[in-house]
C-alpha positions in Angstrom: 14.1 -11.4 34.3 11.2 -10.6 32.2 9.9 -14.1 32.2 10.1 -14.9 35.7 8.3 -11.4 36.5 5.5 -12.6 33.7 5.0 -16.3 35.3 4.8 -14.8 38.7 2.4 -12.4 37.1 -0.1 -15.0 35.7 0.3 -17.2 38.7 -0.9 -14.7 41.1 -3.6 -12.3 38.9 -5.7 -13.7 36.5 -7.1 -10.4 35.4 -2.9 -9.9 34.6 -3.4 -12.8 32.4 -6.4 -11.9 30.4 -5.1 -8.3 30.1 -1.4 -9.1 28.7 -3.3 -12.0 26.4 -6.2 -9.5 24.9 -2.9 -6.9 24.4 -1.0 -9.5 22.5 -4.1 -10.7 20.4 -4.3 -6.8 19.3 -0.4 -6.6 18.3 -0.9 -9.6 16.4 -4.0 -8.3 14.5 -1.8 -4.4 13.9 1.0 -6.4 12.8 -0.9 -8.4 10.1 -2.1 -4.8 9.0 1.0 -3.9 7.9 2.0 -1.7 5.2 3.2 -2.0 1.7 6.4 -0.2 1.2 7.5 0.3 -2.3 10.7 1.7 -4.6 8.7 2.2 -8.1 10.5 2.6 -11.0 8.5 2.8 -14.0 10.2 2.6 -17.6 9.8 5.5 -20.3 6.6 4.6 -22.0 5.9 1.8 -19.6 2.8 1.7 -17.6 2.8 0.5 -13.7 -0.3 -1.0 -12.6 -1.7 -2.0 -8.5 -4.3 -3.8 -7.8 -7.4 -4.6 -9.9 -8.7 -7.9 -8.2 -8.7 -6.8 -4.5 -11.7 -7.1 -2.8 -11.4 -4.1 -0.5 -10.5 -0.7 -0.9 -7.0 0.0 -1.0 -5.1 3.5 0.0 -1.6 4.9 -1.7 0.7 7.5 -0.7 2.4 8.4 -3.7 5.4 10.4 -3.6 7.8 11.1 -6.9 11.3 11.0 -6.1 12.1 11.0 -9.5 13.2 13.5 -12.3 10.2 12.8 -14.7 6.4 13.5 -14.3 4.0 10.7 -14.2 0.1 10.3 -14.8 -1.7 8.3 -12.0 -5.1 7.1 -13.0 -7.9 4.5 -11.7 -9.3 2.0 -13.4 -12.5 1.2 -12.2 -14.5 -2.3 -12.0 -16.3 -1.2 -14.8 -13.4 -0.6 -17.2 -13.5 3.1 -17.2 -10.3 4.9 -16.5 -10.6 8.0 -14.6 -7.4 10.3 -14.3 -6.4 11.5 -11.0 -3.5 13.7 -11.6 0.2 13.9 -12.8 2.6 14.0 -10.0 6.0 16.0 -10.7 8.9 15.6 -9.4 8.5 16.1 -5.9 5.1 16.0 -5.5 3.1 13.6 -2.9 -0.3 13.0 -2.4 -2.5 10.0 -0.9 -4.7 8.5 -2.8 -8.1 6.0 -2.3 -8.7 3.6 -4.6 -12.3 1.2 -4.7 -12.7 -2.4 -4.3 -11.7 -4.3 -7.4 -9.9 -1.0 -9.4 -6.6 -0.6 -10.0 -4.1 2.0 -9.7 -2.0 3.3 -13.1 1.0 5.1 -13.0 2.1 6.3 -16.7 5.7 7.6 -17.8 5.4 8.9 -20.5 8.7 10.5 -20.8 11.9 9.0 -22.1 13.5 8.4 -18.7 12.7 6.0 -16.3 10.2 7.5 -13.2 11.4 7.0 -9.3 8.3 6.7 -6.9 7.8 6.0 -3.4 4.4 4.0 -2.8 3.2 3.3 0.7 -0.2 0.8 0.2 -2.8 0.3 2.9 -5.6 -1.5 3.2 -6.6 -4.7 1.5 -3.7 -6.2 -0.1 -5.0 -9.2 -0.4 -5.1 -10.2 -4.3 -3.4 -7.2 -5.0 -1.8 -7.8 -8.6 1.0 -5.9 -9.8 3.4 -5.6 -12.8 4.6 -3.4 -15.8 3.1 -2.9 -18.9 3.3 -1.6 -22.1 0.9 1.5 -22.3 -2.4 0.7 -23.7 
């Protein structure tokens, strides 16, 4: 029904036609702007990092769903690492990172850490992995 209501549509209104195409165009754009959606978990003494060869800004919501505390840091382009906090169980806070840094999450416990990430913005070259704590 839809169909045959859409070809009547463009047949008879052009202005119909450039409307619904300019309205699909946007969803397609929103829709490659998606979100990052992440379960973290980090190992005891392990070190998580995002990011670090983007070349946009990227934003994180961090929420710990865990049991353990963990350390969230930047690492800027420059090599300097800046500490932004330590997140307890529980907490949640969204965080901005620059182009080109990366985001660290530390556990420095002896239990693994549960996190929730939600990433916007450029993910495009956006690196991540575990590692052993520098």
């Amino acid at each position: 029904m839809l169909r045959s209501y859409l070809k009547i549509a463009f047949r008879e209104n052009r202005a119909f036609s450039v409307v619904y195409i300019a309205v699909l165009c946007i969803g397609i754009t929103a829709c490659n702007r998606s979100v990052l959606n992440s379960a973290l978990t980090v190992q005891p003494g392990k070190q998580f990092r995002l990011g670090g060869n983007q070349k946009g800004a990227f934003t994180v919501q961090v929420k710990n769903v865990g049991n353990v505390p963990v350390t969230i840091s930047e690492r800027r382009v420059d090599g300097q690492e800046v500490t932004l906090g330590t997140f307890r169980p529980g907490d949640g806070q969204t965080v901005r990172f620059s182009a080109g840094s990366a985001a660290l999450v530390d556990n420095a416990s002896k239990q693994s850490a549960q996190l929730n990430l939600v990433v916007t913005g450029d993910k495009d070259g956006l690196s991540m992995g575990e590692v052993n704590k520098q």
